[in-house]
N, C-alpha and C positions, 0 to 999 in steps of 0.2 A: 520881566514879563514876557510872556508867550505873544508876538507880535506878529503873525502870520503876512507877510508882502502880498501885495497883489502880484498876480502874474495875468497874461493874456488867455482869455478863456475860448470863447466858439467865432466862428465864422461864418457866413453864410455864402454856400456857394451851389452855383446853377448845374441841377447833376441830370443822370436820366438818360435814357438809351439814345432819342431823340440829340442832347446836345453830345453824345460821345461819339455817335455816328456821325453827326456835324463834321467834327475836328479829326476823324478816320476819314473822310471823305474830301477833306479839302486837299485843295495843290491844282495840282492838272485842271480839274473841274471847275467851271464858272459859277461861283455862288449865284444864287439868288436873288433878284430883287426884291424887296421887303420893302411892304405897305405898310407904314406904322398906322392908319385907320382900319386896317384889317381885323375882322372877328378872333380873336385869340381865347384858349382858354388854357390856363396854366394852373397844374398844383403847389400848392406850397406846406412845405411841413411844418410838423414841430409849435402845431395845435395842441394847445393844454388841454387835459383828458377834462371829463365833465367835471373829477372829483376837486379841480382847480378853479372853480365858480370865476373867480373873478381874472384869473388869469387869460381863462378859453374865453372870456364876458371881452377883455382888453381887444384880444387878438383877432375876434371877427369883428368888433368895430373899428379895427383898422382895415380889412380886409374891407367894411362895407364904404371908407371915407376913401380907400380908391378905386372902389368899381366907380364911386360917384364920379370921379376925379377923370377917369379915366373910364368911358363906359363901354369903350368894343374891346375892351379885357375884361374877362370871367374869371373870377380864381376861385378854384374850387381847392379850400382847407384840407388838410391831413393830417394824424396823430403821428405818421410815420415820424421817427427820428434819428439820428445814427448809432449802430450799433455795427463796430465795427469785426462782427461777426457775419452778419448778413449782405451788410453795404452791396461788398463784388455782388452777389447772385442776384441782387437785386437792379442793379444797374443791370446786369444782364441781359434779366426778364423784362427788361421795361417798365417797372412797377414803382421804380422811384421818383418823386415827387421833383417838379421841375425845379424850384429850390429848397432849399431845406438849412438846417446847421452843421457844418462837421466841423469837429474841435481842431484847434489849430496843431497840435501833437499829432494829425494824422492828414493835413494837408498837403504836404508834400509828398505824401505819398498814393494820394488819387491823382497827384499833380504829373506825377510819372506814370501812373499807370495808365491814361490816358481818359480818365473817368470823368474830368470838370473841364465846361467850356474857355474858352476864352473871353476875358470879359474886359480886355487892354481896350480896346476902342470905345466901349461903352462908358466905362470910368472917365478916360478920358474926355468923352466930350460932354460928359454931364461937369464935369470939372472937380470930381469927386477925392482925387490924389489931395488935391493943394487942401482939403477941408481935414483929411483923417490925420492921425499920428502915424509916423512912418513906420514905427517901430513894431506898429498892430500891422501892416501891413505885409512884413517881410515874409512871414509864413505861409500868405494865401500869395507869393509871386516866386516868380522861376525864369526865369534867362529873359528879362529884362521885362515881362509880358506879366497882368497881374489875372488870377482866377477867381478871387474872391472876396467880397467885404464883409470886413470888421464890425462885430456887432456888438459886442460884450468885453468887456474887460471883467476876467472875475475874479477869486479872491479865495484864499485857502482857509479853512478852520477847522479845528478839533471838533469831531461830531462824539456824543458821546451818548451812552443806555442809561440812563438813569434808573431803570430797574435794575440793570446789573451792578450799577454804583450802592443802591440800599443795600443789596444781597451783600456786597462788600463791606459793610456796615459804613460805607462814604455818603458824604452830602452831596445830592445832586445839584443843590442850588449854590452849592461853590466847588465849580470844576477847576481841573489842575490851571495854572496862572502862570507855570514852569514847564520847562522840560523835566525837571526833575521830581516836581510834582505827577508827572504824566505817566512817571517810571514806578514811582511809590505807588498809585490807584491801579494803574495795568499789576504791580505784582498781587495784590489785593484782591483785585478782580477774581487772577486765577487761581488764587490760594483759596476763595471762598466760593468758587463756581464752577471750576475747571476747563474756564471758556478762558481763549485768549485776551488777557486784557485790552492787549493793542495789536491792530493789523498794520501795515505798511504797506503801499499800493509801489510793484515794482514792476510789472510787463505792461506791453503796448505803449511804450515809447511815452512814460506818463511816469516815470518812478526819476527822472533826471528832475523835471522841476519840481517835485515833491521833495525829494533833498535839498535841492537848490533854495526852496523856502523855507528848509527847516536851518541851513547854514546861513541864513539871512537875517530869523529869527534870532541866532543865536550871536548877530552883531560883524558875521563874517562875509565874505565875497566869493567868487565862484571864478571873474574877472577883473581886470581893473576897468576904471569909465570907458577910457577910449577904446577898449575892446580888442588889443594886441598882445594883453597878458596874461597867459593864467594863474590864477590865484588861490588855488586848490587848496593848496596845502599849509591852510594857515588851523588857526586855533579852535574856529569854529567848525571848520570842516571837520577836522579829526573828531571834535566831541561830537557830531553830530551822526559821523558811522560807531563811534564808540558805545553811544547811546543803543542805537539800534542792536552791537552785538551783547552788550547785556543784557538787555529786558530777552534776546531771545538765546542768549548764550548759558547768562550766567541765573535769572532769574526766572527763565523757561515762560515769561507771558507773553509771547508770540505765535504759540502754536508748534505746530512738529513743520511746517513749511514756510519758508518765506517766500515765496513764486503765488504770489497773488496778483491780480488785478483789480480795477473799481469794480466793474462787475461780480465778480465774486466777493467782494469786500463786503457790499451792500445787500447780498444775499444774505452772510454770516448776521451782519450786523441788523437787518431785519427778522432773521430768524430768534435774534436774543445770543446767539453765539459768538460775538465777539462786544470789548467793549469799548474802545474807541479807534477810531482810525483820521487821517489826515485826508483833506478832499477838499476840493472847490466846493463852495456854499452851492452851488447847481444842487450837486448832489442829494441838498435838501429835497428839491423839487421831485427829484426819482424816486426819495424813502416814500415820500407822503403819496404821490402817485401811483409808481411802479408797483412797490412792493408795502403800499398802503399802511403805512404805519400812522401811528398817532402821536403827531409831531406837538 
């Protein structure tokens, strides 16, 4: 059976021209004293669009259970969310929301670039360390100092077109349940529609745990437990890029490219142009939202 692993999904971490100039500004200079009863107003992203009723319904009632809680903080909501396309120019500009989500495959690298505050004393003394799983935590920390908390653990699945599965004369109400299932419907696909059956998401630092769950899926390791060996090269691995270069070697239902990302994945696969791909169940939430599909 197709058993897709969890793996760790998004983070939230305090971004914005305000905390980057913070953390370029410190050293020599005597921070500030900081009134915690002082008028503050903060944005926060990664507000459900209107077309998520009850999602964007959730989000400002949390939003309104801690103005209560807290009433000289303002937070004023935003749809912003990351897209790591615009992120830099937007830290920039100032325009980015004082917190927000950015996926853990791209934390360490606002983390160098000097884009996310320091958030080691604040963790700390809410006492927040000793509560999380450490292992959600490793991605949002850097030289011993942590940037960011863990919000989400998320979870991979087969997303699939069930119009393009009819067209292929397949049942959409019984999707592949195999990898080898997955390879029969993707060549189907393209034999009866000329659209790739299957995409595979491989740039922006997002195509390592998407194999990683597909060699996991198939019973095999990537490491051993303690984390000092690698384990690459075992049986699930190999079938797992084997896989990959038949459906686009030998079968041709991958398309004439493999250099995709989610972004363009979700474009194809909204348009009706591709007919399944691998992604964190998030992903949901962008078909139905972003690119408005009828999930």
């Amino acid at each position: 059976m197709m058993n897709l692993r969890t793996r760790v999904g998004l983070g939230a971490i305090v971004v914005g021209a305000l905390a980057v100039s913070a953390t370029g500004c410190a050293g020599a200079q005597q921070q500030p004293t900081i009134d915690p009863s002082a008028s503050v107003t903060i944005t926060v992203g990664d507000l459900p669009s209107t077309k998520a009723e009850a999602a964007r319904k959730n989000f400002l009632d949390a939003v309104d259970q801690f103005e209560k809680a807290n009433p000289n903080i303002t937070i004023e909501p935003s749809e912003t969310r990351w897209d790591n396309g615009s992120f830099s120019a937007l830290v920039a500009g100032g325009t980015m929301p004082t917190v927000m989500g950015v996926p853990f495959t791209n934390t360490q690298q606002v983390i160098a670039n000097g884009q996310v505050a320091d958030l080691t004393d604040v963790v700390n003394q809410l006492g927040m360390l000793d509560r999380l799983n450490p292992d959600t935590l490793k991605p949002a920390q850097a030289e011993g100092k942590t940037y960011g908390i863990p919000t989400t653990v998320d979870t991979v699945a087969l997303m699939y077109n069930r119009d393009l599965f009819k067209k292929a004369g397949l049942d959409p109400d019984k999707p592949p349940a195999t990898w080898d299932e997955v390879r029969t419907a993707a060549k189907a696909i393209t034999k009866a529609t000329g659209n790739p059956g299957y995409l595979q998401i491989t740039q922006e630092g997002q195509a390592g745990w998407i194999y990683t769950a597909s060699v996991y899926s198939r019973g095999g390791t990537i490491e051993n437990e303690a984390g000092d060996q690698v384990t690459i090269d075992n049986p699930a691995s190999i079938a797992a890029l084997q896989g990959l270069r038949d459906m686009f070697s030998t079968d041709k239902s991958m398309g004439s490219s493999v250099i995709m990302d989610l972004k363009t994945i979700m474009q194809e696969f909204a348009a009706g142009r591709a007919g399944m791909f691998v992604a964190p169940v998030a992903s949901y939430e962008w078909l139905n939202n972003v690119y408005d599909m009828d999930l």
